[in-house]
N, C-alpha and C positions, 0 to 999 in steps of 0.2 A: 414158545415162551408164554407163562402163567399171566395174564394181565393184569391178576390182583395183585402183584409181586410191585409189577410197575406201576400202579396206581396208587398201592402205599407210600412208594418212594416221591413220588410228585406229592401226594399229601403231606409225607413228612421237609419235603424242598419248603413248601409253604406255610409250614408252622413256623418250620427253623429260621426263613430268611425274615418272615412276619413277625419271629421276637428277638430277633436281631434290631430289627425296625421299632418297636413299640416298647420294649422291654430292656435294651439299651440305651434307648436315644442314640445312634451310631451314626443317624443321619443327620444331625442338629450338630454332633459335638466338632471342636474347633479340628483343623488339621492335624492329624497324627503321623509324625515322625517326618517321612518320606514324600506326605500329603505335602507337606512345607513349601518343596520346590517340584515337585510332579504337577501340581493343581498349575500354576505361573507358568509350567512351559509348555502343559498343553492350552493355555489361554491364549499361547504364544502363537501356535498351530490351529487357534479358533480365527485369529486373525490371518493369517496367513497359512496356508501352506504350499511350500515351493521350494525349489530344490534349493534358494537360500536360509529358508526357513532348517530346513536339513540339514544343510552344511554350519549352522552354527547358534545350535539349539547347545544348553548348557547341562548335559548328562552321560554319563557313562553308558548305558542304555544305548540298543536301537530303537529306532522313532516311532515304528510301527503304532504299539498302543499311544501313542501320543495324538498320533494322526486319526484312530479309532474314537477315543476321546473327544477329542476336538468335533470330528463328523457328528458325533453325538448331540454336543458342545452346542453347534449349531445349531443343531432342529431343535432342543430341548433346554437350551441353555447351559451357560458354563458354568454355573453356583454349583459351590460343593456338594451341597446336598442332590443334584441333579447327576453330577457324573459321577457319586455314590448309587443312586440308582441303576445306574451303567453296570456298575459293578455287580450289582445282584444278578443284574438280567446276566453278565457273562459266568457269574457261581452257577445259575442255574444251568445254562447249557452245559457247563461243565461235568458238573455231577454227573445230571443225564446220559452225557457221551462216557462216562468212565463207567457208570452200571450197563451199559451198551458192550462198550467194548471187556468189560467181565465178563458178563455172559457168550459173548461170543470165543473166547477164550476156554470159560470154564463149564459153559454148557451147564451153569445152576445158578437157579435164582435164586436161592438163600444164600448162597454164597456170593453172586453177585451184588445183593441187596446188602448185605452185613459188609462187605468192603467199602462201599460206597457210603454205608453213617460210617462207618470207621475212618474215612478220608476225610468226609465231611467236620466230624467233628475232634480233627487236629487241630491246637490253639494257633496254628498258622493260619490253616485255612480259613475258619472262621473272621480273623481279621482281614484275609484277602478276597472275603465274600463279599465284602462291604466299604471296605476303604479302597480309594483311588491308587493302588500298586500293579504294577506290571507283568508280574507273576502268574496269575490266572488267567489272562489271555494267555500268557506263553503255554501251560498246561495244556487250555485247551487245543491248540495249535500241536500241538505235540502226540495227545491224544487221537487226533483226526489225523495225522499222517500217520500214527499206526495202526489206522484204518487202511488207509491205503496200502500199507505193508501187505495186511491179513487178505485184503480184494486182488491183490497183486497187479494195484492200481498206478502205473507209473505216473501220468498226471494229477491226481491226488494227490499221490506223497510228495513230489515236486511242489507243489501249490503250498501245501501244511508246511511242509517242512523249510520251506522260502520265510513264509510268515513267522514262524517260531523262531528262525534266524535273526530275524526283522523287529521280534521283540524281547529278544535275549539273546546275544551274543552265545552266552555256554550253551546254549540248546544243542550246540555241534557233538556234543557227548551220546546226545540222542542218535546224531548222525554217523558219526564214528562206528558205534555201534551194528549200524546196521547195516553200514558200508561194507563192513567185515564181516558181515550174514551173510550177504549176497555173496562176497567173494568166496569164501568159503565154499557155498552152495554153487558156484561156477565150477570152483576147482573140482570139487567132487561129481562134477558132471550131473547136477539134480536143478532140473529147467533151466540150464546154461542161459539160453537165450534171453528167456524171461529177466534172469540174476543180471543179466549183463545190463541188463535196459533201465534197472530198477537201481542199479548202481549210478546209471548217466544221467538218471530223474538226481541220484541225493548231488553228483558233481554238479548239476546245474542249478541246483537251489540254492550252491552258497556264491552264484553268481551275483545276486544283486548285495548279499554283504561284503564281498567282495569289491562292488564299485562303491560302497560306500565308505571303504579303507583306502581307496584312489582316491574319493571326495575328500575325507578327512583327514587326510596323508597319516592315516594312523586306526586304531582299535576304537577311537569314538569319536566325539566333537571335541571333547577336552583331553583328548590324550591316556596318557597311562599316568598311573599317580609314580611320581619320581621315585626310586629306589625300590619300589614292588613286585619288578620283573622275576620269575623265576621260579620252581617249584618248593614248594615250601611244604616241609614234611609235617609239621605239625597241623597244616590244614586236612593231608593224606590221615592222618590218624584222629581228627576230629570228625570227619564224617565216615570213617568207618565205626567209631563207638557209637554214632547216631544213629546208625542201622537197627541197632538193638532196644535202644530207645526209644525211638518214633514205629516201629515194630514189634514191640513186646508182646500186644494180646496175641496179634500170628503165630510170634516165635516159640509163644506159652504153646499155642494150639497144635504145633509143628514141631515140638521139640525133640520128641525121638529120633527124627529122620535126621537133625541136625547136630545134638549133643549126648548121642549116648554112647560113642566112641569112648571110652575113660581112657585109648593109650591118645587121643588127638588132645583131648580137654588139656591131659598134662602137657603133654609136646609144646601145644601153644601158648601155655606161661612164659617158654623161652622167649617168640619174636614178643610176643605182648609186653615182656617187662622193658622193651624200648620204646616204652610210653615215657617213662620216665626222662629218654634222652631229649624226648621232642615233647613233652607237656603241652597241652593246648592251653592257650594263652592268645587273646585278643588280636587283631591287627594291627602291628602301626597305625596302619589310618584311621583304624576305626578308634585306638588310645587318642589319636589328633583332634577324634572329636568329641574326649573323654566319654570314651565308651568302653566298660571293664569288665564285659560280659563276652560270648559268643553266643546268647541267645536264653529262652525260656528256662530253660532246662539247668542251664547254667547258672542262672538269676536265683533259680529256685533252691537248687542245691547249698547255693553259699547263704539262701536266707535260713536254709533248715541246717547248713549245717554246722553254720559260724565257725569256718574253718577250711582254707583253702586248700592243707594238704588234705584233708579229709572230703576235697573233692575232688583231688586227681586220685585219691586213692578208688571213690565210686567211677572214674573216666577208666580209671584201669580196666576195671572190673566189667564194665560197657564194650571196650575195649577189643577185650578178651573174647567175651561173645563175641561182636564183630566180626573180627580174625577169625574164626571157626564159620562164621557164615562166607566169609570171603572165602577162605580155605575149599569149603564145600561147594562154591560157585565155581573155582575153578577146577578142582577136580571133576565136574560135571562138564566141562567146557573142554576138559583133556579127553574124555573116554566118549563125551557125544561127536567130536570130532575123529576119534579113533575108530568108532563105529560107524561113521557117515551116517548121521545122525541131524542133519541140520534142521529143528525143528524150531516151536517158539519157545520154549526153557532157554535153548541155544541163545537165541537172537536175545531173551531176557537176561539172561549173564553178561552176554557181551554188550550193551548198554549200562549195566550197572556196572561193568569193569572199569569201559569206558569213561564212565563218569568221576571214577577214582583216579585216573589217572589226568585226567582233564581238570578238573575243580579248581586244586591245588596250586596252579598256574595264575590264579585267582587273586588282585591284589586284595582280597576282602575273604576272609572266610567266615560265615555265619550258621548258625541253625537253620535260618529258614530255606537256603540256599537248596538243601536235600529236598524239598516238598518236588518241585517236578521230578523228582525220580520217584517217588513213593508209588504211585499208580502201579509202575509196573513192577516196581520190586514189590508191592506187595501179590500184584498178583505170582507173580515167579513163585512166592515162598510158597501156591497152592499148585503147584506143580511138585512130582517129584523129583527128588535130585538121585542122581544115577539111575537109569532107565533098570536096571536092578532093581531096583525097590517098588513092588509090587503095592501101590498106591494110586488111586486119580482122584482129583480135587473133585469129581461127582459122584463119586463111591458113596 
């Protein structure tokens, strides 16, 4: 590895968090959204932490970052502007760890360097670089166990993948995913022993969320929001149109390999026009807390386009791409398994499968929800799809 590659990227970490700081005022300004009751329950956890503290803290959320927080909390105080700084220090490792695990994947620093401002400068992340949300630690946690994947580290990932659990319930998409790597890679007889072990690290890491659904006799402290139970197709077709939209520059850069089938393009107008059946539309829960958006994207569209069907007509159209990337994930998941093939494209589909089928379960479904999958889906996309196609992301 080049060091001027990485030494640009810490430069540019310190401009970007430095005018986050000076040039927003991010740290001064009052609680944003979520900050509201995040800040109050890890103050909660400044004063206490103890398995009563656990058992009946007020969040949907596991505790993990709260408890992180709070640690903080202590040494450096609780005022928001202090575990806003928390916040930065955990953007930076982040970053850091995700231009790490790029290049170890893709064996190039311009490509690893250009995915990492590209993460960076999502209008998600940017806000999770600096406000008090739970999200970035999850990331990073998630990040660092697919460290341990790549070291074929079974303590590692056991560890990451515990803590990611601990700080986000769906992180198990993450884990799903690579559950079905390993098995896969058993059944086909490729490091059996190794796959088997690395399998009993993910069953044991959802051991401690586990005891904390025996603590809470339930999925959090406060329960399941009443009537939310259940898969809900319209959240399944909202973050598959997000694909394409929080992915675009890649998808511009990758489009060959993914859309220039013209008999798939048309094909896929058929499932895609059952957008129409399942529209994305808000939450219940989140309409209870007059909220009439699912996120940035969404917000923006209806300000430019003054016109609701004229924005399921662009979700269509998101959509549709979508569906064609989904499409070409799994057909690379049919022919790398046909081929005994278990490689990281493999293990990257099946996490972002994963994650499609897990979401939706979700009594909330949002835009921001997608950012822990973005890491690896975008690396996936510099990968190629069918071991056919005469491409590598360091050509």
């Amino acid at each position: 590895m080049r060091i001027r590659f990485f030494l640009f990227l810490l430069l540019f970490l310190l401009v970007y968090e430095t005018g986050l700081v000076v040039f927003t005022d991010f740290l001064k300004r009052p609680p944003w959204v979520d900050e509201w009751h995040f800040v109050p329950t890890i103050k909660k956890f400044c004063e206490e932490i103890s398995l009563r503290t656990i058992k009946n803290y007020e969040e949907y959320s596991t505790p993990l970052p709260f408890i992180l927080y709070a640690l903080w909390g202590r040494a450096f105080g609780c005022e928001l502007m202090s575990l806003r700084i928390f916040s930065l220090i955990i953007a930076f490792l982040t970053y850091i760890s995700f231009y790490f695990l790029s290049f170890s994947l893709l064996k190039n620093e311009k490509l690893s360097l250009a995915l990492t401002l590209f993460l960076s400068l999502n209008p998600y992340m940017i806000g999770l670089s600096v406000f008090v949300y739970t999200d970035m630690i999850t990331i990073l946690f998630l990040i660092l166990a697919m460290f341990g994947i790549l070291r074929k580290n079974p303590l590692s990932l056991f560890l990451f993948s515990a803590c990611a659990l601990l700080s986000r319930q769906y992180s198990v998409f993450f884990l799903t995913g690579a559950g079905i790597y390993f098995l896969v890679k058993a059944i086909k007889n490729v490091e059996r022993r190794r796959s088997l072990i690395m399998i009993s690290a993910i069953f044991a890491s959802c051991i401690p969320l586990l005891f904390l659904f025996f603590l809470w006799k339930g999925p959090s402290p406060i329960g399941f929001p009443e009537g939310e139970a259940g898969f809900h197709m319209n959240s399944l077709f909202l973050y598959i149109l997000l694909f394409p939209v929080y992915l675009l520059p890649i998808l511009i850069f990758r489009w060959r390999f993914i859309y220039q089938e013209r008999k798939r393009l048309l094909f896929a107008l058929l499932p895609a026009s059952l957008y129409f059946f399942f529209p994305v539309t808000p939450s219940p829960f989140a309409v209870r807390w007059n909220i009439h958006t699912v996120g940035f994207f969404h917000r923006f569209l209806l300000h430019l386009l003054k016109n609701r069907w004229a924005v399921h007509c662009v979700f269509f159209l998101f959509f549709w791409a979508g569906l064609l990337l989904v499409h070409a994930m799994l057909r690379d998941i049919y022919f790398r398994m046909r081929k005994s093939i278990p490689d990281i494209p493999l293990l990257l589909d099946l996490i972002t499968i994963s994650f499609l089928f897990i979401m939706p379960f979700s009594y909330l479904h949002w835009e921001k929800y997608i950012i822990p999958l973005l890491p690896f889906l975008s690396i996936r996309l510099l990968f190629p799809f069918r071991v056919s196609v005469r491409w590598l992301p360091h050509e």
